[in-house]
N, C-alpha and C positions, 0 to 999 in steps of 0.2 A: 464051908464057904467055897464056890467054885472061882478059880484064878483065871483075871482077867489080864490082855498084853496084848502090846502089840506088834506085829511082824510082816515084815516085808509080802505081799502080796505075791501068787507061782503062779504061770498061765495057768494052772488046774483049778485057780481061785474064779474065775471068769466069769462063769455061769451063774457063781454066788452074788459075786459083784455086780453084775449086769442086772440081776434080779433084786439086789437091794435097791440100785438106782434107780430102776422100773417103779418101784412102791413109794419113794421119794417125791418119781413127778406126780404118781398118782396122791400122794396126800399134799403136794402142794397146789395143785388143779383141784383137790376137794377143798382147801383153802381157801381160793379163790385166789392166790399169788402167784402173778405171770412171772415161775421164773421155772426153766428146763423145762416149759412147755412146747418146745420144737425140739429139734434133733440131738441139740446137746445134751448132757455128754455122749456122743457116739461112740458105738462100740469101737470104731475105729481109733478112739482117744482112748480108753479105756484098755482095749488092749498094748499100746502103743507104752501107755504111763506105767503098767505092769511090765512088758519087755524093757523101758529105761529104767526100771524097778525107785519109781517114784510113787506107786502106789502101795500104801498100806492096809494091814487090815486091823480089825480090835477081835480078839477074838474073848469067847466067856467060855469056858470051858474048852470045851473041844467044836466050837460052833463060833462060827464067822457073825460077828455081831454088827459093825459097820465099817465103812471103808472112806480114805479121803487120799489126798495124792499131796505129799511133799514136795515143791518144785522149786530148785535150787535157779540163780540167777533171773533177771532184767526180766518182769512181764509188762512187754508193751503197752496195755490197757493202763499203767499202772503211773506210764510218763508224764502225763499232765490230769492234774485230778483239779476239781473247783470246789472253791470254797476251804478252801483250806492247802495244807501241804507236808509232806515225810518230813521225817525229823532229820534225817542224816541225807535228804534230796532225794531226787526220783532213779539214779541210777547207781546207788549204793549196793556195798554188800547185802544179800538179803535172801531169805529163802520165801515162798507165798504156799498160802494152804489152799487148796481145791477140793471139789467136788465131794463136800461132805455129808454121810448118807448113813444114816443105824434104819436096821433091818425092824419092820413094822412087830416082830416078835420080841424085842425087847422096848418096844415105844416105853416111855416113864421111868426108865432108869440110869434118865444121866447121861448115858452115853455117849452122847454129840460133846459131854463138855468132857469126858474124860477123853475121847481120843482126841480132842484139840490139846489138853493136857500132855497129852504122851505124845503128838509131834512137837508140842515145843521142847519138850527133852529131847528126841531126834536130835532137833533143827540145833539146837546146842551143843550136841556131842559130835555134831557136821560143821560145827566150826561157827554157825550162823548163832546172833545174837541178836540183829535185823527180822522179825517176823511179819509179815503180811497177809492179810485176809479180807476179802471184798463178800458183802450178798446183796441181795435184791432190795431194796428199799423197803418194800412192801413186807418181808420175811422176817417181822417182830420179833419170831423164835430165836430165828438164827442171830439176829443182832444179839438179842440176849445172853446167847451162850458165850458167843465172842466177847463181849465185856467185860460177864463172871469170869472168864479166863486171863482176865487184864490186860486186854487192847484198849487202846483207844480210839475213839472216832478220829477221821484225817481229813473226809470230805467225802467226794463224788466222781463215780465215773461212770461216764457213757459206752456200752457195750457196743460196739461199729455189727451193720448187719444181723440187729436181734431186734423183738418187738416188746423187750424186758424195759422195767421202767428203769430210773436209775438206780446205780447201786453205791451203798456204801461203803469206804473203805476203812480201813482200823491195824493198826502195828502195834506192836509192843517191841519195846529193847528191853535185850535179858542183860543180865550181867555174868 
Protein backbone atom coordinates (compact mmCIF):
# COMPACT_ATOMS: atom_id res chain seq x y z
CA UNK A 1 0.00 0.00 0.00
CA UNK A 2 1.55 3.27 -1.10
CA UNK A 3 1.78 6.09 1.92
CA UNK A 4 -0.14 9.04 1.65
CA UNK A 5 0.77 12.72 3.85
CA UNK A 6 0.80 15.60 3.86
CA UNK A 7 3.58 18.47 3.62
CA UNK A 8 4.24 21.79 3.44
CA UNK A 9 4.35 22.96 -0.24
CA UNK A 10 8.58 24.37 -1.83
CA UNK A 11 8.50 26.88 -4.54
CA UNK A 12 9.80 23.67 -6.76
CA UNK A 13 6.08 22.37 -5.92
CA UNK A 14 4.71 25.23 -8.34
CA UNK A 15 4.38 23.95 -11.54
CA UNK A 16 2.51 20.88 -9.87
CA UNK A 17 0.26 23.18 -8.12
CA UNK A 18 -0.56 25.51 -10.71
CA UNK A 19 -1.25 22.56 -13.04
CA UNK A 20 -3.50 20.84 -10.59
CA UNK A 21 -5.48 24.02 -10.16
CA UNK A 22 -5.66 24.38 -14.04
CA UNK A 23 -7.74 20.80 -14.28
CA UNK A 24 -9.87 22.00 -11.17
CA UNK A 25 -11.18 25.05 -13.32
CA UNK A 26 -11.21 22.90 -16.24
CA UNK A 27 -13.70 20.12 -14.48
CA UNK A 28 -15.61 22.68 -12.92
CA UNK A 29 -16.33 24.64 -16.31
CA UNK A 30 -17.19 21.00 -17.56
CA UNK A 31 -19.64 21.18 -14.64
CA UNK A 32 -21.05 23.76 -15.52
CA UNK A 33 -20.22 25.60 -11.89
CA UNK A 34 -19.16 29.17 -12.06
CA UNK A 35 -16.74 29.06 -9.55
CA UNK A 36 -12.55 29.81 -10.50
CA UNK A 37 -13.73 30.56 -13.79
CA UNK A 38 -11.79 34.00 -14.05
CA UNK A 39 -8.52 34.55 -12.79
CA UNK A 40 -8.54 33.19 -9.45
CA UNK A 41 -6.48 31.62 -7.98
CA UNK A 42 -3.68 33.51 -9.70
CA UNK A 43 -0.50 32.39 -9.85
CA UNK A 44 0.37 35.29 -8.25
CA UNK A 45 -1.68 34.00 -4.94
CA UNK A 46 -0.47 30.74 -5.33
CA UNK A 47 3.04 31.58 -5.34
CA UNK A 48 2.55 34.20 -2.62
CA UNK A 49 0.53 31.08 -0.20
CA UNK A 50 3.71 28.87 -0.87
CA UNK A 51 6.31 31.62 0.09
CA UNK A 52 3.98 32.48 3.50
CA UNK A 53 4.12 28.64 3.46
CA UNK A 54 0.30 28.37 3.86
CA UNK A 55 -0.02 26.01 1.12
CA UNK A 56 -0.05 22.39 1.37
CA UNK A 57 0.24 19.49 -0.49
CA UNK A 58 -1.30 15.55 -0.21
CA UNK A 59 1.13 13.75 -1.55
CA UNK A 60 0.53 9.39 -2.60
CA UNK A 61 3.57 8.19 -2.85
CA UNK A 62 6.28 10.03 -4.17
CA UNK A 63 3.61 12.04 -6.46
CA UNK A 64 1.83 15.39 -5.56
CA UNK A 65 -1.93 14.27 -5.40
CA UNK A 66 -3.66 17.66 -4.36
CA UNK A 67 -3.09 20.91 -2.94
CA UNK A 68 -5.11 23.51 -0.61
CA UNK A 69 -3.80 26.46 1.42
CA UNK A 70 -4.27 26.64 5.36
CA UNK A 71 -4.88 30.30 6.24
CA UNK A 72 -4.33 31.27 9.70
CA UNK A 73 -6.37 34.64 10.94
CA UNK A 74 -9.54 37.09 10.13
CA UNK A 75 -10.79 36.41 6.28
CA UNK A 76 -12.64 39.44 5.52
CA UNK A 77 -15.29 37.90 3.27
CA UNK A 78 -16.00 35.93 6.37
CA UNK A 79 -17.19 39.22 8.60
CA UNK A 80 -20.85 39.33 7.87
CA UNK A 81 -22.26 36.06 6.35
CA UNK A 82 -26.50 35.93 5.94
CA UNK A 83 -28.60 33.69 6.93
CA UNK A 84 -27.16 32.53 9.56
CA UNK A 85 -23.87 33.10 11.95
CA UNK A 86 -20.12 31.64 13.56
CA UNK A 87 -20.50 30.03 16.54
CA UNK A 88 -17.58 31.85 18.52
CA UNK A 89 -18.51 35.47 16.07
CA UNK A 90 -16.94 36.54 13.05
CA UNK A 91 -13.64 37.77 14.42
CA UNK A 92 -12.58 34.74 16.45
CA UNK A 93 -9.55 32.66 16.77
CA UNK A 94 -9.65 30.60 13.67
CA UNK A 95 -7.80 29.18 10.77
CA UNK A 96 -9.93 28.89 6.97
CA UNK A 97 -9.19 26.36 4.17
CA UNK A 98 -8.66 27.40 0.52
CA UNK A 99 -8.36 26.69 -2.79
CA UNK A 100 -8.85 23.03 -2.65
CA UNK A 101 -7.74 21.06 -5.70
CA UNK A 102 -6.75 16.73 -6.22
CA UNK A 103 -4.99 16.20 -9.38
CA UNK A 104 -7.49 14.72 -12.24
CA UNK A 105 -4.95 11.44 -11.97
CA UNK A 106 -6.34 10.43 -8.75
CA UNK A 107 -10.16 11.65 -9.47
CA UNK A 108 -12.30 8.73 -7.26
CA UNK A 109 -10.24 8.39 -4.47
CA UNK A 110 -11.17 10.42 -1.74
CA UNK A 111 -8.80 12.65 -1.67
CA UNK A 112 -10.44 16.15 -1.38
CA UNK A 113 -11.87 14.64 2.02
CA UNK A 114 -8.67 13.14 3.09
CA UNK A 115 -6.61 16.35 2.69
CA UNK A 116 -9.55 18.31 4.37
CA UNK A 117 -8.84 15.65 7.11
CA UNK A 118 -5.15 16.31 7.45
CA UNK A 119 -5.55 20.20 7.60
CA UNK A 120 -7.81 19.90 10.42
CA UNK A 121 -5.07 18.00 12.21
CA UNK A 122 -2.57 20.97 11.01
CA UNK A 123 -4.94 23.56 12.01
CA UNK A 124 -5.12 21.73 15.59
CA UNK A 125 -1.55 21.14 16.26
CA UNK A 126 -1.25 25.30 15.17
CA UNK A 127 -3.10 25.87 18.08
CA UNK A 128 -6.56 26.48 16.06
CA UNK A 129 -9.65 24.65 17.05
CA UNK A 130 -12.00 27.39 15.10
CA UNK A 131 -11.98 25.81 11.33
CA UNK A 132 -13.52 27.44 8.32
CA UNK A 133 -14.39 26.71 4.75
CA UNK A 134 -16.61 28.43 2.20
CA UNK A 135 -17.39 27.09 -1.78
CA UNK A 136 -19.60 28.01 -4.53
CA UNK A 137 -23.26 27.30 -3.97
CA UNK A 138 -23.50 25.50 -7.08
CA UNK A 139 -20.39 22.97 -6.04
CA UNK A 140 -22.55 19.86 -4.58
CA UNK A 141 -19.28 18.01 -4.60
CA UNK A 142 -17.49 20.25 -2.52
CA UNK A 143 -20.39 20.83 -0.09
CA UNK A 144 -20.28 17.18 0.38
CA UNK A 145 -16.94 16.49 1.22
CA UNK A 146 -17.04 19.39 3.72
CA UNK A 147 -19.78 17.92 5.71
CA UNK A 148 -18.44 14.24 5.57
CA UNK A 149 -15.60 16.07 7.33
CA UNK A 150 -17.88 17.47 10.07
CA UNK A 151 -18.55 21.04 9.22
CA UNK A 152 -21.45 22.55 9.44
CA UNK A 153 -23.46 24.79 7.22
CA UNK A 154 -23.27 28.78 8.74
CA UNK A 155 -24.84 30.63 5.84
CA UNK A 156 -23.75 32.70 2.90
CA UNK A 157 -21.41 34.95 1.58
CA UNK A 158 -21.00 37.20 -1.18
CA UNK A 159 -17.66 37.26 -3.18
CA UNK A 160 -17.06 41.49 -3.90
CA UNK A 161 -15.87 41.78 -7.52
CA UNK A 162 -16.55 37.97 -8.91
CA UNK A 163 -19.39 36.77 -11.21
CA UNK A 164 -19.48 33.46 -8.85
CA UNK A 165 -22.92 32.86 -7.54
CA UNK A 166 -23.22 32.69 -3.68
CA UNK A 167 -21.18 30.72 -1.58
CA UNK A 168 -21.49 28.66 1.39
CA UNK A 169 -19.96 28.74 4.39
CA UNK A 170 -19.29 25.84 7.12
CA UNK A 171 -16.84 25.54 10.65
CA UNK A 172 -16.36 22.94 12.68
CA UNK A 173 -14.88 23.26 16.49
CA UNK A 174 -12.43 20.62 17.34
CA UNK A 175 -11.67 20.04 20.68
Amino acid sequence: MTASYLRLAMPEDLSEITRIIEEAKAYLKEQKINQWQGSYPEAKQLEQDVKDELTYILMVGDKIAGTAALCPGIEPMYLHIEDGEWVNGPEAHYATIHRVAISTKFKGQHLAKETISCLLTTARLSGYKDIRVDTNSENRGMQHIIETNGFEYKGIIRTPDSDEAERHVYQIILK
